[in-house]
C-alpha positions as CSV (number, residue, x, y, z in Angstrom):
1,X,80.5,131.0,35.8
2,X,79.1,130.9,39.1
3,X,78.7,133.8,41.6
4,X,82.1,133.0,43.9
5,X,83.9,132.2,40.4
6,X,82.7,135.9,39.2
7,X,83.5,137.6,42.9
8,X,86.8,135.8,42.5
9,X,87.8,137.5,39.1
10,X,86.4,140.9,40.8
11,X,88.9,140.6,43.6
12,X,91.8,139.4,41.6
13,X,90.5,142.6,39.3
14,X,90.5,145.1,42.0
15,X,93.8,143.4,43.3
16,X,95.3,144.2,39.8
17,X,94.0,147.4,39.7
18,X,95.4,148.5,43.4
19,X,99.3,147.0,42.0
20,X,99.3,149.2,39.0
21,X,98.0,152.1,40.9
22,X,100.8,151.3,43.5
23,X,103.1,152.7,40.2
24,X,102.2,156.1,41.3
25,X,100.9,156.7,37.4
26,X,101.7,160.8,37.6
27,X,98.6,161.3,34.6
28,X,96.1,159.5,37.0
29,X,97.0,161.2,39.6
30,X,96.4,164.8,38.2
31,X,93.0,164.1,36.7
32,X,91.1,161.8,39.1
33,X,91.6,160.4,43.1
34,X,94.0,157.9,43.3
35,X,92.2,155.0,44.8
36,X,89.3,155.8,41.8
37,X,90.3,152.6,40.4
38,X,90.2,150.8,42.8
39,X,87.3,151.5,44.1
40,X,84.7,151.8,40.7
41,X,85.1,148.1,39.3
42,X,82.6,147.8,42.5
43,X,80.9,151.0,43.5
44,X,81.2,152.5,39.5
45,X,82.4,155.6,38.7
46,X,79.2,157.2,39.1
47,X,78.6,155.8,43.0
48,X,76.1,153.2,41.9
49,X,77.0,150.2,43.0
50,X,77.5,147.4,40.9
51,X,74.6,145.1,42.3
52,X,72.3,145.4,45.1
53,X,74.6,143.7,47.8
54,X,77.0,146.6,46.7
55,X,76.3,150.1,48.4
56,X,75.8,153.4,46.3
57,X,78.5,156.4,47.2
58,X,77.0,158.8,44.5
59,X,75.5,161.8,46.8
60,X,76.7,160.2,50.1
61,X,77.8,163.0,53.0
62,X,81.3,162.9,53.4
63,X,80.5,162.6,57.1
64,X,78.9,158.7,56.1
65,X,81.6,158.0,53.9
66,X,84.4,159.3,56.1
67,X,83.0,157.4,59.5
68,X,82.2,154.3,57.1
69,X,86.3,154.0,55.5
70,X,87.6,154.6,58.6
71,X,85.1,151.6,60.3
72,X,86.6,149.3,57.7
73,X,90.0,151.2,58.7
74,X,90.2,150.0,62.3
75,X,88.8,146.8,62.0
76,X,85.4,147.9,63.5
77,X,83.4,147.0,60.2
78,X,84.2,144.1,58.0
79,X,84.5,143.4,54.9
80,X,88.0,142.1,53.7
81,X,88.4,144.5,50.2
82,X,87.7,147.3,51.8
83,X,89.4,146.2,54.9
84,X,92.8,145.8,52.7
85,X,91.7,148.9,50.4
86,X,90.9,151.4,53.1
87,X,94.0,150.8,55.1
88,X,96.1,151.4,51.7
89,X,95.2,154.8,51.4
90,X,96.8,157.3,53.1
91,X,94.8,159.9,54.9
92,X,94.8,162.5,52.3
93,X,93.8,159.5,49.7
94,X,90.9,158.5,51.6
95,X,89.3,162.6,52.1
96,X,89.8,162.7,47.7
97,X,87.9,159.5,47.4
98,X,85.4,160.4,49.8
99,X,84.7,164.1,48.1
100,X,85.0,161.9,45.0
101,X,81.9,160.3,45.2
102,X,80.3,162.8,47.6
103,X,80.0,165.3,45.0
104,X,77.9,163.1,42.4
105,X,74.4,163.1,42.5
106,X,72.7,160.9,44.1
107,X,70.3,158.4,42.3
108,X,67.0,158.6,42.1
């Protein structure tokens, strides 16, 4: 499998992921943020990123993370999954994922 064959299957993954999350799974909701899903097949559940193009979130300010979603938000930074991701999320989505990943350590 070459690289754009294995960052295809990640973005048909993450699309995937974002349609059954769109189901509004009530037991998801309670326990973790919302966009979580979405956003760990990439950035992990711990906020290390999958590879070393991919940035770590673990122990990020929310002031980075917050002015970096809402770059990809407006257009102003690029990238076209967290483009489509970040203007998914409502407001209130986007603060949980952000003191998400905030609030893990960061690595050392």
């Amino acid at each position: 499998m070459s690289w754009n064959d294995g960052r295809k299957a990640r973005v048909w993954g993450c699309a995937l992921v974002a349609a059954v999350l769109g189901s509004g799974s009530p037991a998801l909701a309670q326990t973790e943020p919302r966009f979580l899903m979405t956003c760990a097949p990439c950035h992990g559940f711990d906020g290390i990123g999958y590879d070393g193009a991919t940035p770590n979130l673990a122990g990020r300010s929310r002031d980075y993370l917050h002015g970096q979603l809402t770059a990809f938000r407006s257009g102003t930074r690029r990238h076209p999954l967290m483009t489509f991701f970040s203007g998914q999320m409502t407001q209130d989505e986007m603060l949980q994922i952000i003191d998400y990943y905030a609030r893990l350590p960061a690595p050392r």
